[in-house]
C-alpha positions in Angstrom: -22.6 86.5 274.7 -20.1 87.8 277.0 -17.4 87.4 274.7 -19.1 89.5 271.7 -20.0 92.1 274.4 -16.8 93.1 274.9 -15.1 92.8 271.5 -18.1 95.1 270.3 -16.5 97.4 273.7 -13.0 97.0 272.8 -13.8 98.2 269.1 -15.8 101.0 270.3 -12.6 101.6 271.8 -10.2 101.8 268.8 -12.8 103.6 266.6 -12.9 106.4 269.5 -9.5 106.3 269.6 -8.2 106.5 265.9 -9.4 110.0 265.3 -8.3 111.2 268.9 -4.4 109.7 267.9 -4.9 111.5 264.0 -6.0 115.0 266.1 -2.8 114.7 268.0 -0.6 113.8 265.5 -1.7 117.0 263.3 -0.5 119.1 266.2 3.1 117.5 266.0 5.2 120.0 264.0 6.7 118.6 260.8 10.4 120.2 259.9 12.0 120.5 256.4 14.8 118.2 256.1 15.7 120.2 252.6 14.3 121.8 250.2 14.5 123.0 246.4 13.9 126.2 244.1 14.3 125.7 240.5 12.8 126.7 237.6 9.6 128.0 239.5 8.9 124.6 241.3 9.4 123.6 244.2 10.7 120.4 246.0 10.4 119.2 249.8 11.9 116.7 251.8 10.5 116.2 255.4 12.2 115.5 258.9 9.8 111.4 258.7 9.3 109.0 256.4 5.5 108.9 257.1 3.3 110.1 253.8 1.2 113.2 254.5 -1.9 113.8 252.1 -2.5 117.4 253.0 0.7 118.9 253.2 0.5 123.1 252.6 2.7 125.2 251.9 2.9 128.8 252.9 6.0 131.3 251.7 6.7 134.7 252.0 8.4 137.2 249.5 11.1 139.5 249.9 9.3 142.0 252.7 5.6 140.9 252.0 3.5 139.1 254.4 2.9 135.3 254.6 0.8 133.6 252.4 -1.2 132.4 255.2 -1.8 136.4 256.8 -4.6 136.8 253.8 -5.9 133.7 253.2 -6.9 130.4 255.1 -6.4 127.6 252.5 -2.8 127.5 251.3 -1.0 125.2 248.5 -1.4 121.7 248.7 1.9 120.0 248.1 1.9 117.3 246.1 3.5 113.5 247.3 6.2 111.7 244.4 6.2 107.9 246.1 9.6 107.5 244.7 11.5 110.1 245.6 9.6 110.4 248.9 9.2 114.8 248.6 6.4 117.3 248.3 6.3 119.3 245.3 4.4 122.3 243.6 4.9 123.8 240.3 3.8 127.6 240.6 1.7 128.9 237.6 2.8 132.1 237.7 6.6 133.1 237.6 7.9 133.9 241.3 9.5 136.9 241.2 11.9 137.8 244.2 14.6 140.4 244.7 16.3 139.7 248.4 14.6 136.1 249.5 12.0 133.4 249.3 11.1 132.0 252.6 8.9 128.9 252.9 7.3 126.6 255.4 4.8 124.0 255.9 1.8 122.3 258.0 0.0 119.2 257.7 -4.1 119.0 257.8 -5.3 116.0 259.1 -8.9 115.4 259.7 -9.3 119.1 259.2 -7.3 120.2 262.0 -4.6 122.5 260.9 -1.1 121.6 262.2 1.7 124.4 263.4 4.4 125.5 261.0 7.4 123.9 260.4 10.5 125.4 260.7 11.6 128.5 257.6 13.5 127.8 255.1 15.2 130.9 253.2 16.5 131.1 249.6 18.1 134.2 249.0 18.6 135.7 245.6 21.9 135.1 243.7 23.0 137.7 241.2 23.0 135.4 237.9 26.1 137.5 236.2 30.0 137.6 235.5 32.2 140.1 235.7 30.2 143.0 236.6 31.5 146.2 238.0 30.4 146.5 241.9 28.4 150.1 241.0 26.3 147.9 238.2 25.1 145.3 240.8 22.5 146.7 242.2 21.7 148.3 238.8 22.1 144.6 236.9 19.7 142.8 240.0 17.2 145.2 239.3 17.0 144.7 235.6 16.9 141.0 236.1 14.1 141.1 238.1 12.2 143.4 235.2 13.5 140.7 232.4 15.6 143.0 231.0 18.7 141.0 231.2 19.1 138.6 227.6 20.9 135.2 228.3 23.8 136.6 226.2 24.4 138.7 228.4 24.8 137.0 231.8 28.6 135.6 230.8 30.2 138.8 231.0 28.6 142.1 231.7 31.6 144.2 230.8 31.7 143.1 227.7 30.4 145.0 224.8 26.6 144.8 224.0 25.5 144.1 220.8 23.2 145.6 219.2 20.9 142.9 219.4 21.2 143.1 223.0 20.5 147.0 223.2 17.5 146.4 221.3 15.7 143.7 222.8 17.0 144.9 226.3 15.2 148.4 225.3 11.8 146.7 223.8 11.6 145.4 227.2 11.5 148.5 229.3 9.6 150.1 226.6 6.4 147.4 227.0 6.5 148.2 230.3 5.1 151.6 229.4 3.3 150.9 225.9 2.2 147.6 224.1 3.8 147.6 220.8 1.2 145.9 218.3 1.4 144.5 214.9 4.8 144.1 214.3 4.6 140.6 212.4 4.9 142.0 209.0 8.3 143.6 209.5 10.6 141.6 207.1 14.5 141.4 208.9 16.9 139.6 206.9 19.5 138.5 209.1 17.2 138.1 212.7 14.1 136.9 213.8 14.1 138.3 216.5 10.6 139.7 217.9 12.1 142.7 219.9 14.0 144.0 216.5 10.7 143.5 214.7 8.9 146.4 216.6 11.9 148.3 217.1 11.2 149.2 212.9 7.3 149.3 213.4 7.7 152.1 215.8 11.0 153.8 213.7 13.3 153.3 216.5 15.5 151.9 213.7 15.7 152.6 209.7 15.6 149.7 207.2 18.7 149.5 204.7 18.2 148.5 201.1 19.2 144.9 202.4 16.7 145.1 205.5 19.4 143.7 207.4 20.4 144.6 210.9 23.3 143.7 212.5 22.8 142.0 215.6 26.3 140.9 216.2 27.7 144.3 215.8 29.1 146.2 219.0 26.5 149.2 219.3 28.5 152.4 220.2 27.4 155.6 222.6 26.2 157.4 219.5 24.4 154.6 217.9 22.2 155.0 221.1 21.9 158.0 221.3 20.0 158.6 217.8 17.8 155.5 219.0 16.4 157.1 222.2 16.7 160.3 221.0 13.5 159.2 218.4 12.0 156.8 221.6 11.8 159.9 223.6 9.2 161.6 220.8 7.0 158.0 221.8 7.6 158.7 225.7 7.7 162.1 225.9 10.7 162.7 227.7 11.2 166.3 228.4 14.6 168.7 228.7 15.6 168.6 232.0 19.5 169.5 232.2 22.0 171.7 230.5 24.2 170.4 228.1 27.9 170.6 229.0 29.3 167.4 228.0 31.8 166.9 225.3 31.6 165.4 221.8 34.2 167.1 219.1 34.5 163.1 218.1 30.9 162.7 217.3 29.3 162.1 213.7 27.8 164.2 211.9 24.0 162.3 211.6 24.3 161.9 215.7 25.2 165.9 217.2 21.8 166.6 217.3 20.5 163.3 218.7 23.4 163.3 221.4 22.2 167.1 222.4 18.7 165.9 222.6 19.6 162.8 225.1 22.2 164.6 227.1 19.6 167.2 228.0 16.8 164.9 228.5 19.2 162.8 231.1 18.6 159.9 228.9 22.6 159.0 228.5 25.6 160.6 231.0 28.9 161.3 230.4 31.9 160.1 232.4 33.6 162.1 235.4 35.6 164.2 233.0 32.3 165.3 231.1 32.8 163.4 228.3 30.4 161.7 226.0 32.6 159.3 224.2 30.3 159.0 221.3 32.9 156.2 219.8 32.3 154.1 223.0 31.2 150.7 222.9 28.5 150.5 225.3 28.8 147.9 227.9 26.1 145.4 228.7 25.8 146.7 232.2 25.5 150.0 231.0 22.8 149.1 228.5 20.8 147.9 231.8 21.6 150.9 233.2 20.3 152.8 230.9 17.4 151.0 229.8 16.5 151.0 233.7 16.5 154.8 233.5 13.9 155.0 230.7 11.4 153.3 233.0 11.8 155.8 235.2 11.4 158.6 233.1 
């Protein structure tokens, strides 16, 4: 009888103790060994091989508050056995212009841990050969989605036309949704952003409907293009005229005139136009950028 008295004691014992050792072991503050950001998902490894089950995460963008300053219950990472890491795939895209900073605390038996340590991913300008007056310029753009793939490999590089145009649809839907589009027939793209570039007459179909989306777009091809986007924006005169243009065609004086005073395109430090100009990629982000702004 003695003997069942105190095994009954002794697990008494362990049962009040197991949720006392749990409490305590929540309060220990887990580190990040390393940690991952790619392709809007992110990846954890911890300072201990022990497998937590509630594992949060809490992160901070650029110069915004923590996660955890507005509300209580944060992500729940989730555990891969085999490669031993916490993971999260975020739903919406994370936007960030300067850094990403995470950390993390375990839960166990409802008792929130302390935060591990921070770690920091700063954003990395995804371009080449870029001027150092267009960086700022060309990290802004990307984080709008203005920058195309094409034109990451070499920003002083001539932009196509393709590029101009679906770098331009961009900043444009950030002002006004462009709607059925689908019926535009384009012989030589399929491109969406050239599609309702013709439904709103920002460009004029040829007797081939074709339009060129590997040819170099020049100043005064761009000019007679947001010279008919600002009748859609309303942009307004706002400087005097006093660049020059003797070079220009014909079909674009009066489009170059209408831009120049509008502040929509800028001449170079001698107060020329170059209307023959190829137009850089970095200066199509340049200039698309200022159309938001307008």
């Amino acid at each position: 009888m003695k003997k069942k008295i105190i095994l009954i004691v002794i697990a008494m014992l362990i049962s009040l103790a197991s949720p006392r050792l749990m409490a305590e072991e929540a309060i220990k503050t887990i580190n990040i060994k390393s940690a991952k950001f790619e392709n809007n998902k992110i990846e954890i490894e911890i300072d201990t091989n022990e497998a937590y089950q509630n594992l949060e995460l809490d992160y901070k963008i650029d110069n915004h508050k923590w996660l955890s300053e507005d509300f209580d219950n944060l992500i729940t990472l989730e555990y891969k056995e085999k490669t031993r890491k916490y993971v999260h795939s975020f739903k919406e895209e994370i936007k960030f212009s300067k850094s990403l900073e995470i950390r993390i605390r375990p839960i166990i038996n409802a008792k929130k841990g302390d935060f591990s340590n921070v770690i920091i991913f700063k954003y990395i300008l995804n371009a080449k050969n870029y001027d150092s007056w267009a960086a700022d310029f060309i990290h802004k753009a990307d984080i709008l989605g203005l920058v195309t793939e094409s034109m990451r490999e070499d920003m002083s590089s001539s932009a196509t036309r393709l590029e101009f145009i679906e770098s331009l649809i961009k900043a444009l839907e950030y002002k006004k949704t462009i709607k059925d589009f689908e019926k535009e027939e384009v012989n030589d793209t399929k491109s969406i952003a050239v599609k309702k570039a013709y439904k709103i007459n920002l460009l004029t179909y040829n007797k081939d409907k074709t339009f060129g989306p590997d040819r170099k777009i020049t100043r005064e091809e761009v000019a007679v293009i947001l010279d008919k986007l600002s009748s859609i924006i309303k942009a307004e005169d706002k400087f005097e005229n006093k660049l020059k243009y003797d070079d220009a065609s014909k079909w674009a004086l009066s489009a170059i005139d209408s831009v120049i005073k509008k502040g929509m395109l800028l001449g170079d430090t001698k107060e020329r136009f170059n209307p023959k100009k190829n137009m850089t990629r970095q200066e199509v982000l340049v200039t698309v950028l200022r159309l938001i702004e307008i």
